[in-house]
PyMOL Python script that loads the backbone (N, CA, C, O; Angstrom):
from pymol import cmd

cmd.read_pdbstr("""\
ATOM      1  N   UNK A   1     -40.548  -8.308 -17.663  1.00  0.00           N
ATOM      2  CA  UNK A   1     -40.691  -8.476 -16.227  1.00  0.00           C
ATOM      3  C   UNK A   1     -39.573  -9.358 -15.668  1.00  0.00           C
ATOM      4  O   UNK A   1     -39.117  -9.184 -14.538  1.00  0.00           O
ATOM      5  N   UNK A   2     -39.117 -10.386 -16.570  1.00  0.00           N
ATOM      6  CA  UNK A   2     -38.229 -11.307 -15.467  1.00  0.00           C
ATOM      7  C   UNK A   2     -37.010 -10.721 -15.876  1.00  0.00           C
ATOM      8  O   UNK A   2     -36.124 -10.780 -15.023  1.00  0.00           O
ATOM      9  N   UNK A   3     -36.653 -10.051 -17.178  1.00  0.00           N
ATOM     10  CA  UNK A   3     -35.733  -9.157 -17.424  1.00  0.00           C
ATOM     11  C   UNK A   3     -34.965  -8.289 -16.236  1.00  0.00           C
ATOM     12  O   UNK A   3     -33.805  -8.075 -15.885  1.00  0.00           O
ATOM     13  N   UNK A   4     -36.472  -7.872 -15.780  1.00  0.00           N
ATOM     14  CA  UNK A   4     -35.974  -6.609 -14.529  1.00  0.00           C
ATOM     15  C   UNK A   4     -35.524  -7.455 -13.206  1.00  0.00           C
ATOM     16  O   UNK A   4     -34.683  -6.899 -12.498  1.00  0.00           O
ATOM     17  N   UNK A   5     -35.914  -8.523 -12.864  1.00  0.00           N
ATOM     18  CA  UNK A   5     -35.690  -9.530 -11.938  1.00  0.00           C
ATOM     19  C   UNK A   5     -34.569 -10.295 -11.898  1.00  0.00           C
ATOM     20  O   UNK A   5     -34.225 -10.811 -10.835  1.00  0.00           O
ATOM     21  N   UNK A   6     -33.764 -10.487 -13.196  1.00  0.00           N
ATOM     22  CA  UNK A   6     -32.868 -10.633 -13.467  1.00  0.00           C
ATOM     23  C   UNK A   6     -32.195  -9.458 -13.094  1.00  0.00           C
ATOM     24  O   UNK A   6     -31.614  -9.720 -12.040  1.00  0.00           O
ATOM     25  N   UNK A   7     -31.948  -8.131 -13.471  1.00  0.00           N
ATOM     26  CA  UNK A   7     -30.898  -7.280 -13.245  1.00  0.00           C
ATOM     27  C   UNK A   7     -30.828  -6.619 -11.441  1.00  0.00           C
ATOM     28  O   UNK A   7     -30.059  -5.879 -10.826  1.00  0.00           O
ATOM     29  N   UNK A   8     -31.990  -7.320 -11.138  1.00  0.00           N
ATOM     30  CA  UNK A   8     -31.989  -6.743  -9.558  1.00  0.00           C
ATOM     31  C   UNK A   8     -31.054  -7.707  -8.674  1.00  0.00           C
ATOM     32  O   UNK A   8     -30.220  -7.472  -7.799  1.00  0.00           O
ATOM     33  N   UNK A   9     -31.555  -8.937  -9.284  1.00  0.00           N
ATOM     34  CA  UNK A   9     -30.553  -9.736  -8.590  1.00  0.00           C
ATOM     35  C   UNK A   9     -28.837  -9.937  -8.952  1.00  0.00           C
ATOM     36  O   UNK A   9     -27.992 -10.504  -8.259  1.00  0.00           O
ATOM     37  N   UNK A  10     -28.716  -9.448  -9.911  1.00  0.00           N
ATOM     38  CA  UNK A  10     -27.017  -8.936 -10.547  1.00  0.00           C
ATOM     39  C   UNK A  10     -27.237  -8.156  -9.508  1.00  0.00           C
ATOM     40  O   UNK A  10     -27.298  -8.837  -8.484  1.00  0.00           O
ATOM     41  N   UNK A  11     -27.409  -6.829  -9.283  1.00  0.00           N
ATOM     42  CA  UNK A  11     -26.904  -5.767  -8.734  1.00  0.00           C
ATOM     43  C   UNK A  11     -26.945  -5.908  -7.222  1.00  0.00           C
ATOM     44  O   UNK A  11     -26.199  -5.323  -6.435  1.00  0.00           O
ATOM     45  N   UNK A  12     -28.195  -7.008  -6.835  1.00  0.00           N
ATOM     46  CA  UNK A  12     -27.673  -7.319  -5.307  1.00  0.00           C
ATOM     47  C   UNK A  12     -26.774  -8.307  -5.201  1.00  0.00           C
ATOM     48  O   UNK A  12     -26.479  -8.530  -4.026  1.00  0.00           O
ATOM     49  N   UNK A  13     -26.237  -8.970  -5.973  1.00  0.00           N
ATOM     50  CA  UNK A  13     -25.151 -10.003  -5.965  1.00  0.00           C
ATOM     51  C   UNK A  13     -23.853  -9.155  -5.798  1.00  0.00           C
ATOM     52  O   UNK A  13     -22.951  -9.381  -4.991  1.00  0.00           O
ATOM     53  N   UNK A  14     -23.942  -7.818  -6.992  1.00  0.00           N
ATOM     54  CA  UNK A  14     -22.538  -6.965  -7.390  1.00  0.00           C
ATOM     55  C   UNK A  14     -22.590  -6.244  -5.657  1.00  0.00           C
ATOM     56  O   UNK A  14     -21.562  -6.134  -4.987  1.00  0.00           O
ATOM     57  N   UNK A  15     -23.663  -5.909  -5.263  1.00  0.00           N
ATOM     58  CA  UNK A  15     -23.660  -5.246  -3.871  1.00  0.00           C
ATOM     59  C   UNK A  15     -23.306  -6.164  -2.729  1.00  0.00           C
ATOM     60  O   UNK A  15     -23.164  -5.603  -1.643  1.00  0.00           O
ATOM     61  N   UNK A  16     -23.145  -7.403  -2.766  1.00  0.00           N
ATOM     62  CA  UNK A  16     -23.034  -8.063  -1.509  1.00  0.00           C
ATOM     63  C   UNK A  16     -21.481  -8.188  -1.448  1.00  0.00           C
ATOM     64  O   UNK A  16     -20.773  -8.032  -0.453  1.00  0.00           O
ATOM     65  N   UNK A  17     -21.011  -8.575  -3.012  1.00  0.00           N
ATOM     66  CA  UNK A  17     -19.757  -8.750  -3.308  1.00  0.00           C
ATOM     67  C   UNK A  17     -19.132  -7.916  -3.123  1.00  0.00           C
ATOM     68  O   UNK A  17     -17.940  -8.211  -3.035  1.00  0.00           O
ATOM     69  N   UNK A  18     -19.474  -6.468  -2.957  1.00  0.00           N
ATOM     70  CA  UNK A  18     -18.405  -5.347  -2.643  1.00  0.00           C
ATOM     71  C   UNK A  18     -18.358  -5.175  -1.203  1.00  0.00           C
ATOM     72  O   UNK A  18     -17.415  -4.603  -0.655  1.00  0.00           O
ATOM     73  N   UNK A  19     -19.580  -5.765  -0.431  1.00  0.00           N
ATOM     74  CA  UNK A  19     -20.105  -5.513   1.091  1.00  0.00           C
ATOM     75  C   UNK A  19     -19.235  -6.685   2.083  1.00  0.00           C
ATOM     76  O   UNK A  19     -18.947  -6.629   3.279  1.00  0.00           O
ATOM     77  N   UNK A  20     -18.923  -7.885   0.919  1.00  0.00           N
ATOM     78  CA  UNK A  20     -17.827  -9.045   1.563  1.00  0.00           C
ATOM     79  C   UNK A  20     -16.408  -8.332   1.504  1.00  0.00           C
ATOM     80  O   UNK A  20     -15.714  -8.069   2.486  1.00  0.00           O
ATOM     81  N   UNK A  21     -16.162  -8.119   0.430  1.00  0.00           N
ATOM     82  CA  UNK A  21     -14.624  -7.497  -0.230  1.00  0.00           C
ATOM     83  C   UNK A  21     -14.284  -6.686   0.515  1.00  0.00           C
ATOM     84  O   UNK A  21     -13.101  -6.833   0.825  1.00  0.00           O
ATOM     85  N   UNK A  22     -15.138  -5.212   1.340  1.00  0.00           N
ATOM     86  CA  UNK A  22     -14.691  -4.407   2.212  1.00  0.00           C
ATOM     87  C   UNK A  22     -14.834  -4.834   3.379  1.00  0.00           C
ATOM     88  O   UNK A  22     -14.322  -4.156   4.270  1.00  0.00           O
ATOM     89  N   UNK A  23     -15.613  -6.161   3.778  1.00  0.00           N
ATOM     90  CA  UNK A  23     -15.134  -6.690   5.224  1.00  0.00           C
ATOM     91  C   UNK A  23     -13.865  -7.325   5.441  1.00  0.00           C
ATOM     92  O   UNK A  23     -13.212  -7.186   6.475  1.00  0.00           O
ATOM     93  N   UNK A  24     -13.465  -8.139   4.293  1.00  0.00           N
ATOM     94  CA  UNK A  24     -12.442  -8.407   4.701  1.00  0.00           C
ATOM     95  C   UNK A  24     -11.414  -7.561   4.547  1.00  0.00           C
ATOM     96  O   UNK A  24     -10.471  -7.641   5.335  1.00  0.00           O
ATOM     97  N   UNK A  25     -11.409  -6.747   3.666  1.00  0.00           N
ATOM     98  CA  UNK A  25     -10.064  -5.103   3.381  1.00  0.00           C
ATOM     99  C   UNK A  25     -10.424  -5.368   5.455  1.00  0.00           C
ATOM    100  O   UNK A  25      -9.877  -6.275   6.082  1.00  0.00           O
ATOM    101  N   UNK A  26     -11.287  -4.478   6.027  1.00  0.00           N
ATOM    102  CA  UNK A  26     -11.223  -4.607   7.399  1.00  0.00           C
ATOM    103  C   UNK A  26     -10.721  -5.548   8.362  1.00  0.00           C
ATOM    104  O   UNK A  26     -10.066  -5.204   9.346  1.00  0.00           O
ATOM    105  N   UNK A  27     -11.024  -6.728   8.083  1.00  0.00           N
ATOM    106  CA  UNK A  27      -9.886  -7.666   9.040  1.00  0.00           C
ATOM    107  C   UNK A  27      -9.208  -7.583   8.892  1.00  0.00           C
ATOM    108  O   UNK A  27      -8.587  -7.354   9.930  1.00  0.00           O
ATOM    109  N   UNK A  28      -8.307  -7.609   7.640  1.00  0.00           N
ATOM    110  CA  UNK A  28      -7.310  -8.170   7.334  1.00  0.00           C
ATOM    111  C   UNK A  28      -6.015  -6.854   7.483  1.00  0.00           C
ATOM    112  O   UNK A  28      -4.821  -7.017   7.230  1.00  0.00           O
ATOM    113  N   UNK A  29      -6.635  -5.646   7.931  1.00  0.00           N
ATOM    114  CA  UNK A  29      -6.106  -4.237   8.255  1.00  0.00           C
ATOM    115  C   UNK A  29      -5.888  -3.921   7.117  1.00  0.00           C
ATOM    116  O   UNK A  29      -4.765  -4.326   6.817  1.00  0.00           O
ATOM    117  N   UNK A  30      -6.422  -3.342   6.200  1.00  0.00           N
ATOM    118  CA  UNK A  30      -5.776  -2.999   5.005  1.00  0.00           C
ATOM    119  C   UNK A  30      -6.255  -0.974   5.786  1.00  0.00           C
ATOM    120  O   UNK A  30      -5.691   0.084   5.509  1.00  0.00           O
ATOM    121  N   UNK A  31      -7.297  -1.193   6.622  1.00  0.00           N
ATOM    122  CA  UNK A  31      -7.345   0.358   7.271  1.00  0.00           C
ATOM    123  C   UNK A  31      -7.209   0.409   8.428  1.00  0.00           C
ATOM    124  O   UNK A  31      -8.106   0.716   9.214  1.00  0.00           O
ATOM    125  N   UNK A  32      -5.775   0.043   8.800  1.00  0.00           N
ATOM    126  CA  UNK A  32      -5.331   0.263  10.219  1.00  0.00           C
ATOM    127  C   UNK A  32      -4.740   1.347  10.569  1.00  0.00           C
ATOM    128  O   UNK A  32      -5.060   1.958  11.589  1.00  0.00           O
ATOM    129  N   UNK A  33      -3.320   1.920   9.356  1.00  0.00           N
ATOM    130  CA  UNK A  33      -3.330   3.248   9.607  1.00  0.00           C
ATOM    131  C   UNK A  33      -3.060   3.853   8.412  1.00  0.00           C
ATOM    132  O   UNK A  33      -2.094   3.565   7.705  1.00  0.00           O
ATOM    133  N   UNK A  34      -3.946   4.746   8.146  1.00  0.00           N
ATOM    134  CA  UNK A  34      -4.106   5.506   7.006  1.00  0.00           C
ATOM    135  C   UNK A  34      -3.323   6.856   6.402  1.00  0.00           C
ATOM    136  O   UNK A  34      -3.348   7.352   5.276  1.00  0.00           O
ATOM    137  N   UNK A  35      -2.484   7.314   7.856  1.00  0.00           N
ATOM    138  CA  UNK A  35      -1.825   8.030   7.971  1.00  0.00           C
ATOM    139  C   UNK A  35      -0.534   7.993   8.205  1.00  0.00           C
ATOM    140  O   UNK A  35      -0.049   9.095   7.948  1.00  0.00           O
ATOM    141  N   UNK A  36       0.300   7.191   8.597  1.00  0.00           N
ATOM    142  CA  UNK A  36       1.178   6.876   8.791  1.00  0.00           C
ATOM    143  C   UNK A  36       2.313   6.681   7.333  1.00  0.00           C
ATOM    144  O   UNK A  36       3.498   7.014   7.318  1.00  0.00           O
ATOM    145  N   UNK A  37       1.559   6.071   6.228  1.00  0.00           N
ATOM    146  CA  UNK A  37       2.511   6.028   4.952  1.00  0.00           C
ATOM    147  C   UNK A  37       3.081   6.965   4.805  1.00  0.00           C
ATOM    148  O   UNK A  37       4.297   7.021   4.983  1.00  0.00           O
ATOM    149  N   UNK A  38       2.023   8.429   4.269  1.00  0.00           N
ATOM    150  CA  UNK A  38       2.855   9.477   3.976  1.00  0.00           C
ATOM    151  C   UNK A  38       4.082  10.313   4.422  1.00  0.00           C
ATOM    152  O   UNK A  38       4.921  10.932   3.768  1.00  0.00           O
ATOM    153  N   UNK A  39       3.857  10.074   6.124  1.00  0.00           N
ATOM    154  CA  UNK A  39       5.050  10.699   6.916  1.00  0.00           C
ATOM    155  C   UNK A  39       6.056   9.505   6.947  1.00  0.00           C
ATOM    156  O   UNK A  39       6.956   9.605   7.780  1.00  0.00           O
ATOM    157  N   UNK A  40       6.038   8.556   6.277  1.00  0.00           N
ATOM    158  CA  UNK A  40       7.238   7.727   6.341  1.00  0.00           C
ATOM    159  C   UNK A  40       8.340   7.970   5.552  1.00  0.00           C
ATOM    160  O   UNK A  40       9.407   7.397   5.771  1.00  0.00           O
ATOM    161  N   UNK A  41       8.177   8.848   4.557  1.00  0.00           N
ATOM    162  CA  UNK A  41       9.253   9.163   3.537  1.00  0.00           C
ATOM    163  C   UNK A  41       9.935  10.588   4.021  1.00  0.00           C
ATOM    164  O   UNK A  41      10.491  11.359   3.239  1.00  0.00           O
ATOM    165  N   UNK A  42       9.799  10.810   5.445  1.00  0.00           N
ATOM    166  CA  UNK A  42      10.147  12.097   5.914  1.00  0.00           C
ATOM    167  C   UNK A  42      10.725  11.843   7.105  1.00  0.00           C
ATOM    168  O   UNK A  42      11.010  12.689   7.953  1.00  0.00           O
ATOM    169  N   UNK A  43      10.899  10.686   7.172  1.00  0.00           N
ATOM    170  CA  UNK A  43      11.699   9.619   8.503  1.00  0.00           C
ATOM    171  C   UNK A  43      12.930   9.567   8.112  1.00  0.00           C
ATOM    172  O   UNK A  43      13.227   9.070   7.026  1.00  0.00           O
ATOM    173  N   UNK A  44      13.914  10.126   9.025  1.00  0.00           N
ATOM    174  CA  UNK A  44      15.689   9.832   8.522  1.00  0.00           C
ATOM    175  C   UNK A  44      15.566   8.269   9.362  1.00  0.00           C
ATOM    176  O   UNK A  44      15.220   8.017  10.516  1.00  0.00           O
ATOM    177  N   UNK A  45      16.034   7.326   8.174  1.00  0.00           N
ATOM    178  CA  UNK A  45      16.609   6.180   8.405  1.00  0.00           C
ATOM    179  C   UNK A  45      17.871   5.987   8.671  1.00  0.00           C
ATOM    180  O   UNK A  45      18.695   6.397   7.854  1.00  0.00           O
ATOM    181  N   UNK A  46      18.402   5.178  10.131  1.00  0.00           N
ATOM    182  CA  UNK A  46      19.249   4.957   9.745  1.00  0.00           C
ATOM    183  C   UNK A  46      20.629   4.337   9.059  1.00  0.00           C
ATOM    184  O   UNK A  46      21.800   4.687   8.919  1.00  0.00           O
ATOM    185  N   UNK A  47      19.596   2.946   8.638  1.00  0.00           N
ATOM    186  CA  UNK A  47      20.097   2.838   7.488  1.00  0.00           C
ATOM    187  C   UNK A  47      20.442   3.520   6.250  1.00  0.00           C
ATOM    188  O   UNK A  47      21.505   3.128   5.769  1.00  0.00           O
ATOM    189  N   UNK A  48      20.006   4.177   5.781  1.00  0.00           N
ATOM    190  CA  UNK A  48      19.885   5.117   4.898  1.00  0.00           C
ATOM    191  C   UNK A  48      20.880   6.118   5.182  1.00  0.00           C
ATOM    192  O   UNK A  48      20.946   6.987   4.312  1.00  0.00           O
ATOM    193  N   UNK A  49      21.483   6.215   5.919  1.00  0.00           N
ATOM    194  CA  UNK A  49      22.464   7.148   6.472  1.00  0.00           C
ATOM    195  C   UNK A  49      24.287   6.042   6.259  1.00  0.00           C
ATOM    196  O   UNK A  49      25.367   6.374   5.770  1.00  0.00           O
ATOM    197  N   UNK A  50      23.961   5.140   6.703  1.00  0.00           N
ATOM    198  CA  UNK A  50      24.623   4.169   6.518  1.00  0.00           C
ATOM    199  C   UNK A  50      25.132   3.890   4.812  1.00  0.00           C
ATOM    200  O   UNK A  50      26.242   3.536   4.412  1.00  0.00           O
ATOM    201  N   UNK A  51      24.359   4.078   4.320  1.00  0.00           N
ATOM    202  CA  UNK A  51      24.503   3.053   2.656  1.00  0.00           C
ATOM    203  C   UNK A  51      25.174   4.199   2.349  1.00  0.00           C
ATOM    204  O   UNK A  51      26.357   4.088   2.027  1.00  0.00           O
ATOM    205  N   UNK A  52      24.338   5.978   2.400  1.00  0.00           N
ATOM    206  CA  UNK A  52      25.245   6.870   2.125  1.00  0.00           C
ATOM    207  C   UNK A  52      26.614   6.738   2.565  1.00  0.00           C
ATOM    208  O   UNK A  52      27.430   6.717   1.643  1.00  0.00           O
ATOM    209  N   UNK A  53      27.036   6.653   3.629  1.00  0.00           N
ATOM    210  CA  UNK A  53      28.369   6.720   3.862  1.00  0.00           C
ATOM    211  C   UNK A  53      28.992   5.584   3.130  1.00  0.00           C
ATOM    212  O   UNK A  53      29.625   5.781   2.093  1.00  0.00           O
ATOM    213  N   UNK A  54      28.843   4.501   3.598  1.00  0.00           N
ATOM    214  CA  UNK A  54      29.276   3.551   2.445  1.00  0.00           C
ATOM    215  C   UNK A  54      29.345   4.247   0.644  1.00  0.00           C
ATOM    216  O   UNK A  54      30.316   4.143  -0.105  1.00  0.00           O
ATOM    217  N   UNK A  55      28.759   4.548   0.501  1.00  0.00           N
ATOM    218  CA  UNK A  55      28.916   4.992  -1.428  1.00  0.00           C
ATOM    219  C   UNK A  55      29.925   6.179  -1.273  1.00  0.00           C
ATOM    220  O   UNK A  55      30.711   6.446  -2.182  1.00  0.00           O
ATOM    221  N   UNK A  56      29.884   6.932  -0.024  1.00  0.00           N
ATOM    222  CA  UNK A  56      30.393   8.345  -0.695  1.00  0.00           C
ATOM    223  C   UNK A  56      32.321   7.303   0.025  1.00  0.00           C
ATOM    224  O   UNK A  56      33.353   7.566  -0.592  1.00  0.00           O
ATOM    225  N   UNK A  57      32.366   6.557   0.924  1.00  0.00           N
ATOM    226  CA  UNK A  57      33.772   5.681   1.156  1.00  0.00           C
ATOM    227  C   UNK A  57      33.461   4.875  -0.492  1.00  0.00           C
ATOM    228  O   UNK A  57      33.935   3.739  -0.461  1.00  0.00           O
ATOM    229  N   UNK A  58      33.116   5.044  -1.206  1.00  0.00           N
ATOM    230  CA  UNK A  58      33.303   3.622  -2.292  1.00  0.00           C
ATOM    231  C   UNK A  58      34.142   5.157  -3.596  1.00  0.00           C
ATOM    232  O   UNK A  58      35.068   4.952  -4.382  1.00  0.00           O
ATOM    233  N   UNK A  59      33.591   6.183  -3.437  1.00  0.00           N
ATOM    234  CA  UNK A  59      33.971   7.102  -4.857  1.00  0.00           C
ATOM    235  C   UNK A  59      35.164   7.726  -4.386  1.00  0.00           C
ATOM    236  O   UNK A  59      35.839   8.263  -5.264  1.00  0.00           O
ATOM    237  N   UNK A  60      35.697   7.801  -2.927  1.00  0.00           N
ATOM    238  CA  UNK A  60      36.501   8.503  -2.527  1.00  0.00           C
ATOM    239  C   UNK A  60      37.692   7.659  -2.861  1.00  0.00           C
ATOM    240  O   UNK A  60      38.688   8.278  -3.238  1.00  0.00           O
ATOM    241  N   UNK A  61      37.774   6.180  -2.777  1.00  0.00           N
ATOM    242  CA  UNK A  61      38.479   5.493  -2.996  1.00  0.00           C
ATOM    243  C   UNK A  61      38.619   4.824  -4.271  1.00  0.00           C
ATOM    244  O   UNK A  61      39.608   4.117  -4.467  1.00  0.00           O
ATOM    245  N   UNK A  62      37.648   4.987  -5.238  1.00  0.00           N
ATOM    246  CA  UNK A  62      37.965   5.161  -6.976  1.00  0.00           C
ATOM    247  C   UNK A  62      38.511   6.370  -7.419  1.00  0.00           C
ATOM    248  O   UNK A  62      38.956   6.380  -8.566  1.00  0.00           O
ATOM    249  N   UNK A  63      38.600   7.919  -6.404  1.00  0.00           N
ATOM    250  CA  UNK A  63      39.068   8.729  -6.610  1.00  0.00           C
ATOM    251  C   UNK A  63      40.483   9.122  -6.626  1.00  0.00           C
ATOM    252  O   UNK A  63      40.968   9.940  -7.408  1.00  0.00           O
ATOM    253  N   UNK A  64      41.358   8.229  -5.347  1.00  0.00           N
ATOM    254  CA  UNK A  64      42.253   7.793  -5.132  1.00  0.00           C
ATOM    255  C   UNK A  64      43.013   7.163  -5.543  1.00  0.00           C
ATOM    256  O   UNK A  64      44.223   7.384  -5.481  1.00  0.00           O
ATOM    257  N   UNK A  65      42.371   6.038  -6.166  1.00  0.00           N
ATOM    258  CA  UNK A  65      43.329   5.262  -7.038  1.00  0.00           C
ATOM    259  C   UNK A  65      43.588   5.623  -8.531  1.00  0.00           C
ATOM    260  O   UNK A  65      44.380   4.957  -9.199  1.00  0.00           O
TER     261      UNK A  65
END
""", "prot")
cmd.dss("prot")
cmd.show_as("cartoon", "prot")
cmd.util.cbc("prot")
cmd.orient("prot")
């Protein structure tokens, strides 16, 4: 009997602890936008446009010399 009283109160402890843990994921925005990551790697940067030109001026001019 106190066996079972024991494991009820683990599992409402393990339940409150996951019920705190996802309030704060919520403040703290961890689900603000959920969608937005994936289309970020499909964004021309333009930096990224930049560094290219820089490397392809860095081989043209080891090519040269």
């Amino acid at each position: 009997m106190s066996s079972m009283i024991i494991l009820i109160l683990i599992s409402l402890s393990f339940g409150l602890a996951a019920w705190f843990l996802f309030l704060w994921a919520v403040k703290s925005g961890q689900f603000d936008d959920v969608e937005r990551p994936k289309y970020r790697m499909l964004d021309d940067d333009e930096s990224d446009k930049d560094q290219e030109k820089e490397k392809g001026k860095e081989k043209n001019t080891k090519s040269d010399a």
